[in-house]
C-alpha positions in Angstrom: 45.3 -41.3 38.9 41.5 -41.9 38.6 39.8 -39.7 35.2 37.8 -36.6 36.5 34.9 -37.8 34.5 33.7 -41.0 33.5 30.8 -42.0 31.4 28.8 -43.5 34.3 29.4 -40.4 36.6 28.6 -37.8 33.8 25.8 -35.4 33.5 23.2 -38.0 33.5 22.4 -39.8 36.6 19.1 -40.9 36.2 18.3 -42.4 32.8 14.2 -41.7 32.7 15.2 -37.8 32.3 17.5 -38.5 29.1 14.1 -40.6 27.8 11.6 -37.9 28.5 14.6 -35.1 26.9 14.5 -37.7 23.9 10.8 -37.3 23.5 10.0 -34.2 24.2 12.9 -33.4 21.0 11.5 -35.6 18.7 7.9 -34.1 19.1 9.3 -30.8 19.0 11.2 -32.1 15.9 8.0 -33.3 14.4 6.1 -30.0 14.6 5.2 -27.8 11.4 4.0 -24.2 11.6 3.6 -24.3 7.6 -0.1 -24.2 6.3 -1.6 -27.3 4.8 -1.5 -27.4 1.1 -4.3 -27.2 -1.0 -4.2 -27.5 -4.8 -5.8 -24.4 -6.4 -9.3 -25.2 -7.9 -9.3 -23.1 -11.1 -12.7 -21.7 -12.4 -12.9 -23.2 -15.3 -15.8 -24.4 -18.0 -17.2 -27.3 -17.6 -16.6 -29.0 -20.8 -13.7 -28.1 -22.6 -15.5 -26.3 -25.8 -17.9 -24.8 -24.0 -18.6 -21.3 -22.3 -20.8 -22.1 -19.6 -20.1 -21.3 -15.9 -18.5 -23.1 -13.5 -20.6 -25.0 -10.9 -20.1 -23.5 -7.4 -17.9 -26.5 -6.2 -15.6 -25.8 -8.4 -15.1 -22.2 -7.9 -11.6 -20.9 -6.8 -10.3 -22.0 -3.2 -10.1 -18.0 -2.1 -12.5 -16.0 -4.3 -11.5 -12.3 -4.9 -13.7 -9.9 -3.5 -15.6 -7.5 -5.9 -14.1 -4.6 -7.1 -15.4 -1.0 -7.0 -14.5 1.5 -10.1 -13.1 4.4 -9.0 -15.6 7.3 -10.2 -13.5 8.1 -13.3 -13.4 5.2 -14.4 -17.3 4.5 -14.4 -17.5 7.9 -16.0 -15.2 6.6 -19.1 -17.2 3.0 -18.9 -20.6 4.5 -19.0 -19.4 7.1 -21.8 -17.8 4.3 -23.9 -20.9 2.1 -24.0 -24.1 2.5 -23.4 -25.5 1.7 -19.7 -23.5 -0.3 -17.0 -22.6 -3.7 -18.9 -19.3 -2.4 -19.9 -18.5 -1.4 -16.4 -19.8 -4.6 -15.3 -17.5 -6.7 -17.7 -14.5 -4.7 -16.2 -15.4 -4.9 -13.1 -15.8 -8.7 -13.1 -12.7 -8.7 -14.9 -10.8 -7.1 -12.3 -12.3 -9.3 -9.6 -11.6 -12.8 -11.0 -8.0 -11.9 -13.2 -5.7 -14.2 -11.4 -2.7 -11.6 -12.9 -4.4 -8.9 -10.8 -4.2 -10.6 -7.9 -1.0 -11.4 -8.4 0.1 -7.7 -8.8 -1.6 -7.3 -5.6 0.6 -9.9 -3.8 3.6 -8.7 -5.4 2.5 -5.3 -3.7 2.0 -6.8 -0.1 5.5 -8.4 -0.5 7.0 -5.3 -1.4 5.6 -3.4 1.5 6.6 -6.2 3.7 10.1 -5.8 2.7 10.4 -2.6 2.9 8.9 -2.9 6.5 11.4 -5.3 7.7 14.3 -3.4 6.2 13.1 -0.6 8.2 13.1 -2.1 11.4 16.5 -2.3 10.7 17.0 1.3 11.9 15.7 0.8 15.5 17.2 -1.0 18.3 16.5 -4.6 18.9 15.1 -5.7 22.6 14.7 -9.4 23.5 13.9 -11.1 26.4 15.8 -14.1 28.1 15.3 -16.9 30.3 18.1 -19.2 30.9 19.2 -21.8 33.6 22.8 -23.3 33.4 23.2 -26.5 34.8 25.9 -28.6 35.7 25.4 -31.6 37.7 28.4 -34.2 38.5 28.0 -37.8 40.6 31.9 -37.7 42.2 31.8 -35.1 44.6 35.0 -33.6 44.3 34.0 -32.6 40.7 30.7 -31.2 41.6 32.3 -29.2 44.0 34.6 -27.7 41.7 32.5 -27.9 38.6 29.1 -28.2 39.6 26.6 -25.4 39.2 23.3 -24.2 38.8 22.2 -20.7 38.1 19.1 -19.3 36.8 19.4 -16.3 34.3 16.5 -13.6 33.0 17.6 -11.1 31.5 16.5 -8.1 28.3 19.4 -7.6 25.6 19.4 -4.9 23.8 21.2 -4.9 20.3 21.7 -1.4 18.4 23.3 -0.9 15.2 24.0 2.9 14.9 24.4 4.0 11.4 27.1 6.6 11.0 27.0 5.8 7.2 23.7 5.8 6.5 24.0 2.0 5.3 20.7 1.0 7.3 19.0 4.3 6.1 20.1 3.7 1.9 19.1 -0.1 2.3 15.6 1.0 4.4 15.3 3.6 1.2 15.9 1.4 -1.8 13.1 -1.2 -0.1 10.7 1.7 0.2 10.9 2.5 -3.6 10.8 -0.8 -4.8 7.5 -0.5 -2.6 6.5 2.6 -4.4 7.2 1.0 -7.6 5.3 -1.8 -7.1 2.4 0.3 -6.6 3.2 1.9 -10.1 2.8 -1.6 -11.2 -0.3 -2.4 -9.8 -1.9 0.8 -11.4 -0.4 0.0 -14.5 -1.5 -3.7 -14.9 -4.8 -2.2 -13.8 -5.2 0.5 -16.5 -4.0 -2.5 -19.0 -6.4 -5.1 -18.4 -9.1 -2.6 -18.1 -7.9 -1.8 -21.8 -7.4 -5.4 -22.6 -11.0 -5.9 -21.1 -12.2 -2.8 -23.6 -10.7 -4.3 -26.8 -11.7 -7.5 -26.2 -15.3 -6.6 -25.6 -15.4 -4.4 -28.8 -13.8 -7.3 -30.8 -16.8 -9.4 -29.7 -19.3 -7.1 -30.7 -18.1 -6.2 -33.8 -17.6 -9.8 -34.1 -21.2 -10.7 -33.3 -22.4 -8.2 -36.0 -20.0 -9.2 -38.8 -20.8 -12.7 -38.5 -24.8 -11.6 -38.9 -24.0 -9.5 -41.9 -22.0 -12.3 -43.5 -24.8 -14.7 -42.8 -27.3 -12.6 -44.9 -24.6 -12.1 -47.4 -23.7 -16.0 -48.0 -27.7 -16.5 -47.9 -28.5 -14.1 -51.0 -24.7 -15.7 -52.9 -26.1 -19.2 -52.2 -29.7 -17.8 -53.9 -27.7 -16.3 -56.5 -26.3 -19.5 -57.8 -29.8 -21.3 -57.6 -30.9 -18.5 -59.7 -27.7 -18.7 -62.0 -28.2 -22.4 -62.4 -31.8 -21.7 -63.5 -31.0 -19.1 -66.5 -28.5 -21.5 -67.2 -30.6 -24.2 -67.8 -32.5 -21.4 -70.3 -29.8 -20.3 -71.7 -29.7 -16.9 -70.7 -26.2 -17.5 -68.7 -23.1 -19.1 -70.1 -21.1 -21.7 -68.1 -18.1 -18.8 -67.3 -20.7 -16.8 -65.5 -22.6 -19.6 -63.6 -18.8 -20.9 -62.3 -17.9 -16.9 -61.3 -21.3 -17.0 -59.4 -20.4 -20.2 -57.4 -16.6 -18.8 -56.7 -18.1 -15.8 -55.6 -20.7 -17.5 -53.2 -17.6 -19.7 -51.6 -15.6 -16.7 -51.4 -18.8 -15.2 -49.4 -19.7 -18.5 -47.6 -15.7 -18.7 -46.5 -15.8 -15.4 -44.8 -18.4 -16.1 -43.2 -17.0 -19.0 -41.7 -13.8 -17.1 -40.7 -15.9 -14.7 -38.9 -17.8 -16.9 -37.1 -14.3 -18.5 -36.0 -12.8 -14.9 -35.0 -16.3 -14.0 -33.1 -15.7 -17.6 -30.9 -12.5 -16.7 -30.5 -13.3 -13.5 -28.9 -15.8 -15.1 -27.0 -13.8 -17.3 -25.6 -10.6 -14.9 -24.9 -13.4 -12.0 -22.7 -14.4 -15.1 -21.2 -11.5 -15.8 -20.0 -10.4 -12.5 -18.6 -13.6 -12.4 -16.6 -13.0 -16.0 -14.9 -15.9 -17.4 -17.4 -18.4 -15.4 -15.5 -19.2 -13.5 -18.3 -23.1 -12.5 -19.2 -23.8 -12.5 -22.7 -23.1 -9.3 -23.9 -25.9 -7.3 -25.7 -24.6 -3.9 -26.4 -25.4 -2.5 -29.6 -22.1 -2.5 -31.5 -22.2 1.1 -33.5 -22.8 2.6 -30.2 -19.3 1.8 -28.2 -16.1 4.0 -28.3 -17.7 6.7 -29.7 -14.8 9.8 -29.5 -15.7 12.6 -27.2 -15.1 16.6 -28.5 -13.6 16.9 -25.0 -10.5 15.2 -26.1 -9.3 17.1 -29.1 -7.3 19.0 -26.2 -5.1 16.5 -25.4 -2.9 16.7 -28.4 -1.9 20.3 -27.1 -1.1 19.3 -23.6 3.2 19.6 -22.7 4.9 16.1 -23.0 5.7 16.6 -18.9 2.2 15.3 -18.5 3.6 11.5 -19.5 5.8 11.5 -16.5 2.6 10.8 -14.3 2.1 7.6 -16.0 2.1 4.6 -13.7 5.3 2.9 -16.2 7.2 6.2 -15.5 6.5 6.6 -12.2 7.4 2.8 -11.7 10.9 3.4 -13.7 11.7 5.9 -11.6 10.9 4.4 -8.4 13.2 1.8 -9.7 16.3 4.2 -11.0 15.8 5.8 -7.3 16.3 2.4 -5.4 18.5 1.4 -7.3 21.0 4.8 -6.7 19.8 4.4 -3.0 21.9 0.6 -2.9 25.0 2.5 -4.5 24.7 4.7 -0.9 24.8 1.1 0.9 27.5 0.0 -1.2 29.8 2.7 -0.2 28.9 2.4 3.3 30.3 -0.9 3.5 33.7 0.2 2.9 33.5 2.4 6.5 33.6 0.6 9.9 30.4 -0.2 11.5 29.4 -0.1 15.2 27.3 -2.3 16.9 26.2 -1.8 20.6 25.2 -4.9 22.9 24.1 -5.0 26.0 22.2 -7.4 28.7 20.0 -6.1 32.1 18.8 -8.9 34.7 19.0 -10.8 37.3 21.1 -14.4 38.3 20.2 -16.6 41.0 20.9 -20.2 42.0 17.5 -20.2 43.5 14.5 -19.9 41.4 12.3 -18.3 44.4 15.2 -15.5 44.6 15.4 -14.8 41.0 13.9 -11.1 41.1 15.3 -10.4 44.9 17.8 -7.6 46.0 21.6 -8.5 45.2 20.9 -10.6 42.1 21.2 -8.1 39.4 23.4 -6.9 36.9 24.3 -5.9 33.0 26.6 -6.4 30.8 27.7 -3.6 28.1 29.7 -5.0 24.8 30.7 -2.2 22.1 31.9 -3.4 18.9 33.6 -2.0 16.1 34.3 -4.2 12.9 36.4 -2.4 10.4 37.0 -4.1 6.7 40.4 -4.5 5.7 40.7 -7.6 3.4 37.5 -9.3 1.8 38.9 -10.6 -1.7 37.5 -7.4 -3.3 33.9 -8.0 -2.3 33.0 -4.6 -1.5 34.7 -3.0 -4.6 32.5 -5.6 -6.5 29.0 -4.8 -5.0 30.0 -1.3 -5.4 30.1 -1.9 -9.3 27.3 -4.2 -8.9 25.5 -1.2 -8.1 26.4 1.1 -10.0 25.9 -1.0 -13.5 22.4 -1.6 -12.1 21.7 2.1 -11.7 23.2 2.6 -15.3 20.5 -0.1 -16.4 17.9 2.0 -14.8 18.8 5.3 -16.3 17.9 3.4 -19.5 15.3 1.8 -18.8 13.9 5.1 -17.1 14.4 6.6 -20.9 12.8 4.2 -22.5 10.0 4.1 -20.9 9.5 8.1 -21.3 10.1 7.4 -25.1 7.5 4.3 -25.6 5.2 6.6 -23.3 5.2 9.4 -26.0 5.2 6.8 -28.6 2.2 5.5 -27.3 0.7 8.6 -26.4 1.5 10.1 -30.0 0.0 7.1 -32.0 -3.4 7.7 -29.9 -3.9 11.1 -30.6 -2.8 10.8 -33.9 -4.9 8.0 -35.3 -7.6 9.5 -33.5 -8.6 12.1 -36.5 -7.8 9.7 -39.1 -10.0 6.9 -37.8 -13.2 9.7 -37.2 -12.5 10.7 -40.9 -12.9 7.2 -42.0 -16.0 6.8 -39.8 -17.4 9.5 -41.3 -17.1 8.4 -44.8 -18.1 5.0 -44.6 -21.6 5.7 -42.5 -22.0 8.1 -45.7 -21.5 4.9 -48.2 -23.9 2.7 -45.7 -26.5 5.2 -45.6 -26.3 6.0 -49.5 -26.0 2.2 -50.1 -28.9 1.3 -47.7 -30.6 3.7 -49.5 -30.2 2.0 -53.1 -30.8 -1.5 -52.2 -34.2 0.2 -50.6 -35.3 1.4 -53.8 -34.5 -1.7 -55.5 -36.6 -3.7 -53.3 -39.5 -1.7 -54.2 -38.6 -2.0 -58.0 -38.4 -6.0 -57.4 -42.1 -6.2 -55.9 -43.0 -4.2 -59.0 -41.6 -6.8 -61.0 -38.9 -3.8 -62.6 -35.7 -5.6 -61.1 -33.8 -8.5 -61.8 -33.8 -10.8 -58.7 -30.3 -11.8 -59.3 -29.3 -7.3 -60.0 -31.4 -7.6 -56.3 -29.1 -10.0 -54.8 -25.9 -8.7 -56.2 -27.0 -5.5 -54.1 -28.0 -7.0 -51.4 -24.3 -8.6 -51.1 -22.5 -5.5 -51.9 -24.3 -3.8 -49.4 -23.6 -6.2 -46.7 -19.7 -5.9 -47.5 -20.2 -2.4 -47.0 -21.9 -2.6 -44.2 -19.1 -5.0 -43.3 -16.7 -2.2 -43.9 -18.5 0.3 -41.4 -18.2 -2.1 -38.2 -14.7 -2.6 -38.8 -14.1 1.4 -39.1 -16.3 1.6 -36.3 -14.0 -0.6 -34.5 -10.7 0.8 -35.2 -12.6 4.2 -33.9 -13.6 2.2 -30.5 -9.8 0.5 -30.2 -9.2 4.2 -30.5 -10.6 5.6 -27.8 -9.5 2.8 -25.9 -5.7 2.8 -26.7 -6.0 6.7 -26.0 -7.4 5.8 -22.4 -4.6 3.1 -21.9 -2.1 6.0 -23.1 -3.2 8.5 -20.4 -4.3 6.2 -17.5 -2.8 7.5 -14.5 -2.0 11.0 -15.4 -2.9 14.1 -14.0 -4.7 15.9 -16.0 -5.5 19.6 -14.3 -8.1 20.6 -16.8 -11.1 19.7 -15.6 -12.9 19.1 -19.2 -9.7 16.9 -20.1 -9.9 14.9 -17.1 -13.6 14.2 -17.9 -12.7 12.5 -21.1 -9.9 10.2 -19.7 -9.5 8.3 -16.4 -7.6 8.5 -13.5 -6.8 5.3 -10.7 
């Protein structure tokens, strides 16, 4: 008995069609829809100890757009410093921050996700064309086996869910969404903040480092002097060794604040993409505390669940009870409905005429019975993540009124301090006044002179740094209460909203 097939009757007569099917695969094979990949180019100085901008070719491959304040915001910014550089720092800062942009990808991804999940709930509709060919050399097979039909056809695939495990999955997605947002506000109120404290660590760096400078001047003329009436006699040894100690003591802190003043330098720089201008803000004149916010202290503690942390907790607790709902759901049966609509010919030109339609209708119905305990363990899976949530969800409201409570109450202490220590400077600038005139009149001792001129540059010293702790003040107060309604109108003047 002669085989029904055999290798030189099968399927492929002609052997220049299996060559053109081998190359059209192998092209198709060789095809990429991926982008080409381009290293970032990262803004950078151009020397490694320096501060100066980037030339334009070496600016970022996709440069962030600028970004606009949102009006309370400026308000704070022009409130905390004097005319727009402040609000020009931040907004540089949130333009060029690679963490930002970040965020804000994290954000597109979410709502992506939750998009897709979502079209989960509708029916699915595709489109098909098909031609099913069988071609055999014997003719006795070809007659029995041969064929060659043409399909086009719409299927139509629905999943209706009786359970609700499409519309807990579609929800969880669309809070993760929600708390991504949270996120994004929240990085944004921080570097803001970040921006702010940086800025006012530069200033007040800029000024110590100037005070210091005059101060380790008049120690280093202090020893000349010292080593003169020592040579006379008038000053022992002891006292001409304290003077030198003294002038290295002054001459170290001077070099540690002209370290700490770099370092600021370099760390706003780098939170503005090192396109920084120089910053020339007067530095007794930022973060001064507004009377509008003595209110705050009163306000209920329900406020704090505006915040964007809170808000993004929640967003989390609430997907994550949504996914318990999908959980259970996979213990019920679920339903899936297919069907096909179209037309079959063996005759291309008659594909769409009368008598070549027809549909097909497949129900289905899967129900679980045995899976190893997989859906008892997703169920727990669940369930331990919401417990996590719930925690973290109280947490967050505790470091929230933490925060919020360690603003508001430094905020009186540090004004106090303020208050006393411009007293001191102006009393102090005040003596060392009158003994400058008393030195031109020959009535007081140049080194008495310079012994007051170095005091009053370490008090002097003393009032930027209390002036600072007011500024980081302000500024941890506006980091505590970004994001939250306030409905008091004066409040909401004296503290931002996104």
């Amino acid at each position: 008995m002669r085989p029904l097939f055999r290798h030189d009757q099968f399927l492929w007569p002609h052997s220049a069609a299996l060559v053109l099917l081998v190359v059209l695969c192998t092209l198709a094979s060789a095809c990429s829809l991926a982008p080409a990949y381009h290293r970032p180019i990262v803004a950078l100085p151009t020397t490694l100890g320096g501060l100066t901008q980037p030339s334009a070719a070496a600016q970022p491959t996709a440069p962030a757009e600028p970004v606009t304040l949102s009006p309370d915001e400026a308000r704070f910014l022009g409130a905390f410093a004097p005319g727009d550089e402040a609000a020009r720092i931040v907004s540089i800062a949130l333009s060029a921050n690679p963490d930002m942009r970040a965020v804000a990808s994290r954000v597109t991804e979410a709502r992506a996700g939750a998009a897709a999940q979502r079209a989960a709930l509708f029916p699915q509709l595709d489109g098909t064309l098909q031609r099913d060919k069988v071609q055999l050399d014997d003719p006795n097979a070809a007659a029995l086996l041969g064929r060659d039909f043409k399909y086009a056809t719409l299927d139509f695939r629905y999943e209706p869910d009786f359970f609700g495990r499409l519309r807990s999955l579609s929800d969880a997605a669309s809070h993760e969404y929600l708390a991504s947002e949270a996120a994004r506000k929240e990085a944004r109120g921080a570097l803001i903040a970040e921006v702010l404290g940086a800025y006012v660590d530069e200033r007040t760096g800029a000024e110590v480092t100037d005070k210091l400078r005059a101060a380790d001047a008049a120690a280093q003329a202090l020893v000349v002097n010292a080593v003169t009436q020592q040579r006379v006699g008038t000053l022992s040894a002891d006292d001409l060794q304290a003077r030198r100690d003294q002038a290295a003591r002054v001459h170290v802190s001077a070099l540690d604040a002209q370290r700490q003043h770099e370092e600021a330098m370099r760390y706003l720089a780098s939170l503005t993409g090192y396109t920084l201008p120089a910053p020339t803000a007067e530095p007794s004149q930022l973060g001064r505390l507004d009377a509008e916010a003595t209110g705050l202290a009163a306000l209920p503690s329900q406020v704090l669940l505006d915040r964007p942390d809170v808000v993004r907790a929640e967003e989390r607790l609430r997907a994550a009870n949504a996914s318990i709902g999908a959980a259970r759901a996979a213990f019920f049966p679920s339903i899936q409905l297919s069907s096909s609509l179209g037309h079959v010919s063996s005759d291309l030109d008659h594909l769409f005429g009368s008598n070549t339609g027809g549909w097909t209708f497949l129900p289905q119905i899967t129900l679980p019975i045995f899976d190893g305990g997989a859906r008892r363990a997703n169920l727990d899976l669940a369930t331990a993540r919401k417990n996590a949530a719930v925690a973290n969800y109280e947490s967050t409201v505790q470091r929230a009124f933490r925060e919020v409570a360690d603003a508001l109450g430094a905020r009186d202490l540090v004004t106090t301090r303020v208050a006393r220590l411009d007293q001191m400077c102006q009393a102090d600038a005040t003596r060392l006044v009158k003994a400058l005139g008393r030195s031109r009149q020959g009535l007081e001792d140049p080194a008495q002179l310079l012994l007051r001129t170095i005091d009053a540059a370490q008090v002097q010293i003393d009032c930027a740094s209390a002036r600072r702790d007011q500024a980081l003040n302000r500024v941890a107060v506006f980091r505590a209460f970004y994001g939250v309604s306030l409905r008091s109108a004066s409040l909401a003047s004296a503290v931002p909203q996104p």
